[in-house]
C-alpha positions as a Python dict, from the first residue, in 0.01 Angstrom:
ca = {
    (1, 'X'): (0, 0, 0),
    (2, 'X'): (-13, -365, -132),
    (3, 'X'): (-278, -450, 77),
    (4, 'X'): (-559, -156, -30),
    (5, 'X'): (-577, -266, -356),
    (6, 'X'): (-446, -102, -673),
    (7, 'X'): (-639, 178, -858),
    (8, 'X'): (-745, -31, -1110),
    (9, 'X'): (-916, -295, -844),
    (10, 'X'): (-1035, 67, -629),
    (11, 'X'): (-1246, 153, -947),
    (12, 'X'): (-1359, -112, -1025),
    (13, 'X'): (-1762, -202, -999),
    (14, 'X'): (-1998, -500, -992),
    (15, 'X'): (-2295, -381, -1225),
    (16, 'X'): (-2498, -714, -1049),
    (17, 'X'): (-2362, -570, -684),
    (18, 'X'): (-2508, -213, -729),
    (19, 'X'): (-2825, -348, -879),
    (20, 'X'): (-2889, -543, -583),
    (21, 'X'): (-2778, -217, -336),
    (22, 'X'): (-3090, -43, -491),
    (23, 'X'): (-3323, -310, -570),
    (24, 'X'): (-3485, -604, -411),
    (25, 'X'): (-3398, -866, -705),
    (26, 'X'): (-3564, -1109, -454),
    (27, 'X'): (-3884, -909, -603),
    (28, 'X'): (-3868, -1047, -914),
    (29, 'X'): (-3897, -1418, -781),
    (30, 'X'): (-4228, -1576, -789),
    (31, 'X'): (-4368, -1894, -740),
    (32, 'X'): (-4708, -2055, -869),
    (33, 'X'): (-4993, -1967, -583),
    (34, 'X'): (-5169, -2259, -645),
    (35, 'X'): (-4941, -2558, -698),
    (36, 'X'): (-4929, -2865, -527),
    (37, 'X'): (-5342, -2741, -443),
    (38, 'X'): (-5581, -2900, -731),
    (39, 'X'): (-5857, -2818, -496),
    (40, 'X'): (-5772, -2458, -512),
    (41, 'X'): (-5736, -2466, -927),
    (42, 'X'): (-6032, -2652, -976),
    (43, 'X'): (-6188, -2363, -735),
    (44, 'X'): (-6038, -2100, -923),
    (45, 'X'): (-6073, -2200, -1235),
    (46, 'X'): (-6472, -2261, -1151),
    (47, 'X'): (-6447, -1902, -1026),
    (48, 'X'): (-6344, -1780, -1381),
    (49, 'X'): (-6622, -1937, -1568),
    (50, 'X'): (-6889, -1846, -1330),
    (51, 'X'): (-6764, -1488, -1338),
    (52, 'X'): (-6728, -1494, -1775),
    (53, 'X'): (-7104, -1646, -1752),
    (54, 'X'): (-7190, -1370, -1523),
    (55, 'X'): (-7029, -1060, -1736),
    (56, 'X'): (-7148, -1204, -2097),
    (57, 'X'): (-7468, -1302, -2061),
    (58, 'X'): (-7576, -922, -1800),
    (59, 'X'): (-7388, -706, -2071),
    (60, 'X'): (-7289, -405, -2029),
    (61, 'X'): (-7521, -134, -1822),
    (62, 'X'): (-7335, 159, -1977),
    (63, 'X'): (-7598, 375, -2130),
    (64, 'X'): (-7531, 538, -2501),
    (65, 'X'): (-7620, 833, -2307),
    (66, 'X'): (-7355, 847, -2070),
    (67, 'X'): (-7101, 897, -2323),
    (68, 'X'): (-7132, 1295, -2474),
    (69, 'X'): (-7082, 1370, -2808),
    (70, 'X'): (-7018, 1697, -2748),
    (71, 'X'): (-6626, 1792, -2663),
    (72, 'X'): (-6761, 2088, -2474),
    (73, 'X'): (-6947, 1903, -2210),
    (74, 'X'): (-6679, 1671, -2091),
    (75, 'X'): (-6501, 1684, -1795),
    (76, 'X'): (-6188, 1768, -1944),
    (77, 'X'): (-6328, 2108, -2091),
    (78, 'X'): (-6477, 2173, -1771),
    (79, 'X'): (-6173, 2181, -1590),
    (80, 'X'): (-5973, 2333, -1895),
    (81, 'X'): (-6217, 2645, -1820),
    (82, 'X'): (-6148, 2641, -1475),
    (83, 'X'): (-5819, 2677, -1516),
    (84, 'X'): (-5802, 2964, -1738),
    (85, 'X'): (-6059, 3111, -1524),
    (86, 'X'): (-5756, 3084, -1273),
    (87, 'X'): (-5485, 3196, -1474),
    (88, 'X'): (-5698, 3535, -1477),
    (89, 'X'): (-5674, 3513, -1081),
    (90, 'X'): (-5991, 3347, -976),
    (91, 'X'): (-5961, 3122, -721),
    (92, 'X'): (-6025, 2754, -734),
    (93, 'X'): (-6296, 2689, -537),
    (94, 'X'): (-6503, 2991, -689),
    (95, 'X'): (-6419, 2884, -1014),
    (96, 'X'): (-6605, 2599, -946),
    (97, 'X'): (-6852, 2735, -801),
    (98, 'X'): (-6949, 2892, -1151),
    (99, 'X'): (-6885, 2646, -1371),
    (100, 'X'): (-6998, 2331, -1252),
    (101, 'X'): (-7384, 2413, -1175),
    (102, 'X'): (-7343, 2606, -1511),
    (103, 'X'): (-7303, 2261, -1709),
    (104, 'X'): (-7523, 2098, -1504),
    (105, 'X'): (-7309, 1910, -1252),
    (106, 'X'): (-7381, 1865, -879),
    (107, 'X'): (-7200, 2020, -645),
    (108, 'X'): (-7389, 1864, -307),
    (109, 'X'): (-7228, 1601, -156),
    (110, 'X'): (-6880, 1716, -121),
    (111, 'X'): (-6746, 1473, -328),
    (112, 'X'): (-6890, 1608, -661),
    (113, 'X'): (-6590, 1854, -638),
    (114, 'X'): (-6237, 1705, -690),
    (115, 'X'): (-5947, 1805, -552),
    (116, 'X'): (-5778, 2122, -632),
    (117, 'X'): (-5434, 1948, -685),
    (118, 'X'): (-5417, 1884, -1043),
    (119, 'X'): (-5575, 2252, -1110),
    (120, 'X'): (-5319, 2402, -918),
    (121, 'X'): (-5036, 2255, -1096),
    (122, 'X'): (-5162, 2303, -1405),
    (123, 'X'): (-5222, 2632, -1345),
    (124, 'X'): (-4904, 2719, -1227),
    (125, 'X'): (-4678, 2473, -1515),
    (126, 'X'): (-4926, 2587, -1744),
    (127, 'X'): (-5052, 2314, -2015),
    (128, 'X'): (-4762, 2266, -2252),
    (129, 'X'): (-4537, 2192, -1938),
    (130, 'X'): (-4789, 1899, -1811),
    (131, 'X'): (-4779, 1689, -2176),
    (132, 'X'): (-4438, 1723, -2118),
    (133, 'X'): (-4491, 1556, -1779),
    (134, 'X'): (-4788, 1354, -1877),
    (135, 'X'): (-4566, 1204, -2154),
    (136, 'X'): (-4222, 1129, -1965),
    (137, 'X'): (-4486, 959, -1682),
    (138, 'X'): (-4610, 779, -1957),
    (139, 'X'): (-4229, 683, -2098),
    (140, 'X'): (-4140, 563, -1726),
    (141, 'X'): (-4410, 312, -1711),
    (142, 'X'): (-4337, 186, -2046),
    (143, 'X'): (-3992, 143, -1903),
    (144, 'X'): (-4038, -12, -1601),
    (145, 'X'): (-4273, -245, -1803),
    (146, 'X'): (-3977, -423, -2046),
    (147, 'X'): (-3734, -405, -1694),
    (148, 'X'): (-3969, -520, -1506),
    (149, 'X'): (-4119, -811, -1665),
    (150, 'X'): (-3797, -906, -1879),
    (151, 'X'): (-3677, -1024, -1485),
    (152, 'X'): (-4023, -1169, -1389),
    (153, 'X'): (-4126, -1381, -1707),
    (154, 'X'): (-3954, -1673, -1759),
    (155, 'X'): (-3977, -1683, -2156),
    (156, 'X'): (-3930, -1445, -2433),
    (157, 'X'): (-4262, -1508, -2570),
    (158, 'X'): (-4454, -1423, -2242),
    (159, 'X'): (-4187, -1097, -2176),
    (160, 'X'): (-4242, -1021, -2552),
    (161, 'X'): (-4642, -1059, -2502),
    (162, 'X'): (-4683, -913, -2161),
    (163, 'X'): (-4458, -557, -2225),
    (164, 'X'): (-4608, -505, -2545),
    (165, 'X'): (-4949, -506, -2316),
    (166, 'X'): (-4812, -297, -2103),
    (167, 'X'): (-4675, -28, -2329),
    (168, 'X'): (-4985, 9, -2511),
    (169, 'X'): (-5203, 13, -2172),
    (170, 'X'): (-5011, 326, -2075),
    (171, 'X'): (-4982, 480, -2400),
    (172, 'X'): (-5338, 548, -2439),
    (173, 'X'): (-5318, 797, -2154),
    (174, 'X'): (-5003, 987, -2314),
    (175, 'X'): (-5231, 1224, -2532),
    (176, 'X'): (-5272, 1597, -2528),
    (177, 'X'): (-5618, 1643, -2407),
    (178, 'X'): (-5629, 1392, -2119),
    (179, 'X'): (-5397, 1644, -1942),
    (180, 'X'): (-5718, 1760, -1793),
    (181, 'X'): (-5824, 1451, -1697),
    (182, 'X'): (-5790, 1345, -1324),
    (183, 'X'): (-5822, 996, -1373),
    (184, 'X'): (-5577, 1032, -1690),
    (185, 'X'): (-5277, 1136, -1406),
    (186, 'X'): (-5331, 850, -1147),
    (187, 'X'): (-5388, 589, -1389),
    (188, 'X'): (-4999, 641, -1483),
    (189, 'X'): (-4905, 726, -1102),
    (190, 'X'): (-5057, 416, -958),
    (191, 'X'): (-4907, 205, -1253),
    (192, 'X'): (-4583, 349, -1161),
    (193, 'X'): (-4622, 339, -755),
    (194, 'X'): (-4712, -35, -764),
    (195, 'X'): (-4467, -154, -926),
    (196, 'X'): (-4204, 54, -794),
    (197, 'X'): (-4311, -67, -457),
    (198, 'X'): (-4301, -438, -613),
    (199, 'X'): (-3894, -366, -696),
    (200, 'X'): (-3832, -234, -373),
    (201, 'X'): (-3849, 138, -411),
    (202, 'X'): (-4090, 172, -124),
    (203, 'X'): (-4069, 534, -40),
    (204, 'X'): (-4111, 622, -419),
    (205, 'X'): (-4426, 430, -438),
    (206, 'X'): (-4556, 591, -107),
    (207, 'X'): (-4488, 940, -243),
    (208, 'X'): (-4644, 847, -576),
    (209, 'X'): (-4967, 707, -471),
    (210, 'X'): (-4971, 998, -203),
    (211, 'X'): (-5002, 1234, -492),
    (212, 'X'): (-5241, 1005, -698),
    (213, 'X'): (-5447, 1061, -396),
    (214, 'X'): (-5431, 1457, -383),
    (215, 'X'): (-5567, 1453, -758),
    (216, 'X'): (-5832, 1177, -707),
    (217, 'X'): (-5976, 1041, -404),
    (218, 'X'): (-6104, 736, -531),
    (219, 'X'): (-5727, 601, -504),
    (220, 'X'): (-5693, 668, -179),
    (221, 'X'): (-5817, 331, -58),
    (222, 'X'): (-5515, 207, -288),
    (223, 'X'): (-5277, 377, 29),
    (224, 'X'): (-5477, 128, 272),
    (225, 'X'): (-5438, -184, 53),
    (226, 'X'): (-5073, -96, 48),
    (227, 'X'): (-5081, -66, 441),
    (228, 'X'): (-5277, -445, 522),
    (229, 'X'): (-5052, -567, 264),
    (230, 'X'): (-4726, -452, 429),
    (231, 'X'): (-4804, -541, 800),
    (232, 'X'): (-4941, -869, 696),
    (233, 'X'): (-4608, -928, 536),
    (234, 'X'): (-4426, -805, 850),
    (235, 'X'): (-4323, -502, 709),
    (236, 'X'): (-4385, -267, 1022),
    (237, 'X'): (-4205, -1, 963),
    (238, 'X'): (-4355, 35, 564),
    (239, 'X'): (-4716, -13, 754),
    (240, 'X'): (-4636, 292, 974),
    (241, 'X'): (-4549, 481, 639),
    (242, 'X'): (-4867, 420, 461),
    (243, 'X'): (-5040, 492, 782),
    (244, 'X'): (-4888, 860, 770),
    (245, 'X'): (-4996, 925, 409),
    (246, 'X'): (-5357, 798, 521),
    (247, 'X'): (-5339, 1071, 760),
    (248, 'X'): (-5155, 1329, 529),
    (249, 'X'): (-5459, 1238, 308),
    (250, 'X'): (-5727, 1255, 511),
    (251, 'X'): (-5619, 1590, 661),
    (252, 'X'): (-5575, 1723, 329),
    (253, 'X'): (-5916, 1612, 243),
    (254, 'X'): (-6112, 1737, 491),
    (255, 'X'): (-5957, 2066, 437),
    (256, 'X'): (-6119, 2007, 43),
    (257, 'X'): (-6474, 1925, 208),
    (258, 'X'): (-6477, 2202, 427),
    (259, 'X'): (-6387, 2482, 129),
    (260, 'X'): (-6597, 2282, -57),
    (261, 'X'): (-6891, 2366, 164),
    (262, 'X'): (-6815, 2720, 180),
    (263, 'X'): (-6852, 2788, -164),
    (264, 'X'): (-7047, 3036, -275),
    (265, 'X'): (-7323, 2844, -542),
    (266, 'X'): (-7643, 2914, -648),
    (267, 'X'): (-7913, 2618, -742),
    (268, 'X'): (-7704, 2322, -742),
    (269, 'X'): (-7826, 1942, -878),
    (270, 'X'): (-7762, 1661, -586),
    (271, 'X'): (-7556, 1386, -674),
    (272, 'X'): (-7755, 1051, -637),
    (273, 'X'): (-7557, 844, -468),
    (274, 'X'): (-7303, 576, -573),
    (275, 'X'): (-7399, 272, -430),
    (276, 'X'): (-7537, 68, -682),
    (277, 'X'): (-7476, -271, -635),
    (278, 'X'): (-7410, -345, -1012),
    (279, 'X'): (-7226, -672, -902),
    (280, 'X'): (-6971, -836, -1122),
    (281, 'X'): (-7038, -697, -1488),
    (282, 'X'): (-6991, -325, -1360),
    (283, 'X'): (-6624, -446, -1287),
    (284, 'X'): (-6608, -557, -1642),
    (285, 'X'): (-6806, -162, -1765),
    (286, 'X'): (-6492, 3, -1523),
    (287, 'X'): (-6255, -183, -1693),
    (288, 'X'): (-6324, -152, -2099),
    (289, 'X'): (-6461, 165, -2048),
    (290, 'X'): (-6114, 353, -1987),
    (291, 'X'): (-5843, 67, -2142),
    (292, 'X'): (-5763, -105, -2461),
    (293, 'X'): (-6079, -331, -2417),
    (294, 'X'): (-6276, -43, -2520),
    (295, 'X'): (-6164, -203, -2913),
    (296, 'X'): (-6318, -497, -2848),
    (297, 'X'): (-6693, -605, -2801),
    (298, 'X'): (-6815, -679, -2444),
    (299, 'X'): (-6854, -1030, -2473),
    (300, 'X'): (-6458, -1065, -2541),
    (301, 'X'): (-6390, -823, -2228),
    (302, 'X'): (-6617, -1049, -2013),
    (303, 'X'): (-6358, -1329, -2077),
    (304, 'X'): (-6019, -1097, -2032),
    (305, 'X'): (-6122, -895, -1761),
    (306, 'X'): (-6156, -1223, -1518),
    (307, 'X'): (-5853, -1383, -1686),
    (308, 'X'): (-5703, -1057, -1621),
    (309, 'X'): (-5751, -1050, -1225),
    (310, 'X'): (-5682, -1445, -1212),
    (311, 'X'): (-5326, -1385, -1383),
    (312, 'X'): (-5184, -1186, -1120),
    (313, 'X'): (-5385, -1363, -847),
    (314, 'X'): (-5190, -1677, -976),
    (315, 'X'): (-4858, -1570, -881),
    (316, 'X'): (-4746, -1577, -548),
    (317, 'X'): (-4466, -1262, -448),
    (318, 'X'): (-4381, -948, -359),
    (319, 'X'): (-4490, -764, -680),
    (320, 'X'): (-4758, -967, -760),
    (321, 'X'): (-4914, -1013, -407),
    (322, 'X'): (-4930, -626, -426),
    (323, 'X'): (-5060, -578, -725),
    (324, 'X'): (-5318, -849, -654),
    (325, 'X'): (-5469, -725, -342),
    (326, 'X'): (-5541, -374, -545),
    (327, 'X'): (-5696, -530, -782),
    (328, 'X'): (-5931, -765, -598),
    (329, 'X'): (-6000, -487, -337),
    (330, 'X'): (-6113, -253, -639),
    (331, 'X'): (-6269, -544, -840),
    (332, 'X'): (-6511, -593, -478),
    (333, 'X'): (-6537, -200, -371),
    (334, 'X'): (-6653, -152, -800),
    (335, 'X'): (-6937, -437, -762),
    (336, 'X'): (-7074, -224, -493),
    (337, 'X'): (-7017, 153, -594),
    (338, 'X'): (-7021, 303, -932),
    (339, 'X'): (-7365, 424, -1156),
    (340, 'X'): (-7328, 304, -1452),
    (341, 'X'): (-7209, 639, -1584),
    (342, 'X'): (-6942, 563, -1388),
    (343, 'X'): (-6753, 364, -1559),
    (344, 'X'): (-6432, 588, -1660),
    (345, 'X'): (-6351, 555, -1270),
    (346, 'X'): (-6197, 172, -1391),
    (347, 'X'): (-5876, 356, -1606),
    (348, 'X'): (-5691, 244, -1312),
    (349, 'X'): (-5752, -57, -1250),
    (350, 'X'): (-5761, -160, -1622),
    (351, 'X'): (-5395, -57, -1700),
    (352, 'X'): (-5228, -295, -1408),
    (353, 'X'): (-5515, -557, -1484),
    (354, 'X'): (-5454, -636, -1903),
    (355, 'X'): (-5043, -705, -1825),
    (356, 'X'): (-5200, -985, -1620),
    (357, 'X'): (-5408, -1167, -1921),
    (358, 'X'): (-5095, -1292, -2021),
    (359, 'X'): (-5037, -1447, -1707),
    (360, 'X'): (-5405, -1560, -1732),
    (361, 'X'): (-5366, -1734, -2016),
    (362, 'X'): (-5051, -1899, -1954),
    (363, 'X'): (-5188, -2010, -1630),
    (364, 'X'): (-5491, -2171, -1817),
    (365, 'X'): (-5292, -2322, -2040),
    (366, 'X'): (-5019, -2516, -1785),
    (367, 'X'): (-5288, -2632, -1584),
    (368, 'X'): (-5481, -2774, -1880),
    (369, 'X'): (-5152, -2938, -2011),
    (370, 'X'): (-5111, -3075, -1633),
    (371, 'X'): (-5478, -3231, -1632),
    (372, 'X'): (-5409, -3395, -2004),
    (373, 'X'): (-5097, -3531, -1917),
    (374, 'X'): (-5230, -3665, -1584),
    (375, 'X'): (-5536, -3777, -1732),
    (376, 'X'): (-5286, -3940, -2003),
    (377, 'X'): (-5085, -4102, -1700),
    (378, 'X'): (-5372, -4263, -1567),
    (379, 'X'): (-5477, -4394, -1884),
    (380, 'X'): (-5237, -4586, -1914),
    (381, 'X'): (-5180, -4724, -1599),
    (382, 'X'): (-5515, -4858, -1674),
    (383, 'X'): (-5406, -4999, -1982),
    (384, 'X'): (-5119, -5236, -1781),
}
């Protein structure tokens, strides 16, 4: 009848109205942390030189050493062995039993081993399968990067400035022989996860950083930032799902520890262990070590890395509260743990943190146009 409509009027749809059915636009919205508090800037912006100061004049405590010369004794050919040794039916843990005390590696604590996630995949996809993956993972984030921050930048020149950061942050990873490379997978996967989450897409992000975790278990504190975060917000029932992939973790894990002490090995190095207390400048080693900084000479990542963290701190909302409490969690947890040969563990934190020297910047610069022109306005009061 009349009153149902006519076809035309049945089929029609409201691109804005499904958007919103499937994401939280409100996401996008931010507002400036600190304004209206010129206490708090002049704090923060103190902050930011002390920490500069701090990372330029310590350097960097990356030995030449730690970095190998030879492409046999990396991690990535490591694990590429293991893998075939798998493909020819060996198992895993015995694999690694063999081949990590035969490079040298410590197998004692637990830890030393990773997870057999990634080497189960890839030995059941096989390699050429996983670029394939490793590369459309790497074409989602770049994705998500001009969506994402077309909505939350408010000019072209800081969308323009911030994607094109972005894009090349994750397209470092999209190579052939990082395929191997644990910290390679959930660089891309946490990139992805957090800023899924910060659209919305909650259960995505959940199952994303879930399976960073698997691969590497230095992310899994990533799944408890994401929990404080949520029931601080309110967000019960998201709390009670990051609580459950804690525990899906954690189960999972101890599984790993307990094969991992069963294995078979003969004389095996111990690991010395990871508390180091390297303060501040080790969070500027994690950081260069694994990300675009790596072009530049320390001295220039000591300035971006803390302009870095204080962009996204800068911005008050859902994305970038997220986003923020990861990376100040990680930037505290990597002044405490992590040897200076370490430093590959920061690929990532490095590809959320660079996006956010744009905001950095941009933050410097309002807040130094907003002390000239108040400086200006009292000026000339005095003038009267």
């Amino acid at each position: 009848s009349a009153s149902r409509g006519s076809v035309p009027e049945l089929l029609h749809v409201d691109p804005a109205r499904v958007q919103d059915s499937v994401v939280d636009t409100a996401a996008f919205d931010w507002t400036p942390r600190f304004k209206g508090h010129p206490r708090a800037v002049a704090g923060v912006l103190a902050a930011l030189v002390l920490l500069i100061l701090w990372g330029a004049l310590t350097g960097s405590r990356i030995p030449a050493s730690a970095i190998s010369d030879d492409p046999h004794r990396t991690d990535s050919a490591m694990y590429g062995v293991i893998i075939d040794r798998m493909n020819d039916g060996v198992g895993y843990y015995d694999a690694v039993a063999k081949e990590q005390p035969a490079r040298g590696y410590p197998t004692s604590p637990a830890m030393t081993v990773r997870e057999p996630t990634l080497a189960w995949v890839t030995s059941l996809l096989g390699d050429r399968v996983m670029i394939g993956i490793l590369w459309l993972l790497a074409a989602i984030a770049a994705g998500l990067s001009v969506w994402v921050y077309g909505r939350t930048e408010r000019t072209r020149r800081s969308w323009v400035s911030t994607t094109a950061v972005a894009a090349l942050s994750v397209a470092i990873f999209a190579f052939p022989g990082g395929v191997h490379v644990h910290e390679v997978w959930v660089s891309l996967l946490i990139y992805i996860g957090l800023i899924v989450r910060g659209v919305g897409w909650t259960k995505a992000s959940m199952a994303l950083l879930l399976v960073a975790a698997l691969i590497r278990e230095l992310v899994a504190p990533v799944m408890l930032v994401m929990l404080v975060v949520a029931y601080v917000s309110r967000r019960r029932r998201e709390a009670w799902g990051w609580a459950g992939c804690v525990a899906v973790f954690w189960v999972f894990y101890a599984v790993h520890i307990v094969r991992v002490h069963d294995m078979a090995v003969g004389p095996s190095v111990h690991s010395p262990s990871w508390v180091a207390v390297g303060g501040w400048p080790c969070v500027v080693d994690a950081v260069r070590a694994s990300s675009l900084l790596a072009l530049v000479p320390f001295w220039v990542a000591a300035i971006l890395v803390p302009t870095g963290l204080l962009g996204w701190v800068s911005r008050s909302g859902r994305l970038f509260d997220a986003v923020a409490a990861f990376l100040v969690s990680y930037a505290v947890l990597f002044c405490v743990v992590g040897r200076p040969n370490n430093g590959y563990w920061g690929s990532f934190v490095g590809v959320l943190l660079l996006p956010g020297i744009v905001f950095g910047l941009g933050f410097i610069v309002g807040e130094l146009r907003d002390l000239a022109a108040s400086t200006s306005r009292r000026k000339s009061r005095s003038l009267r």
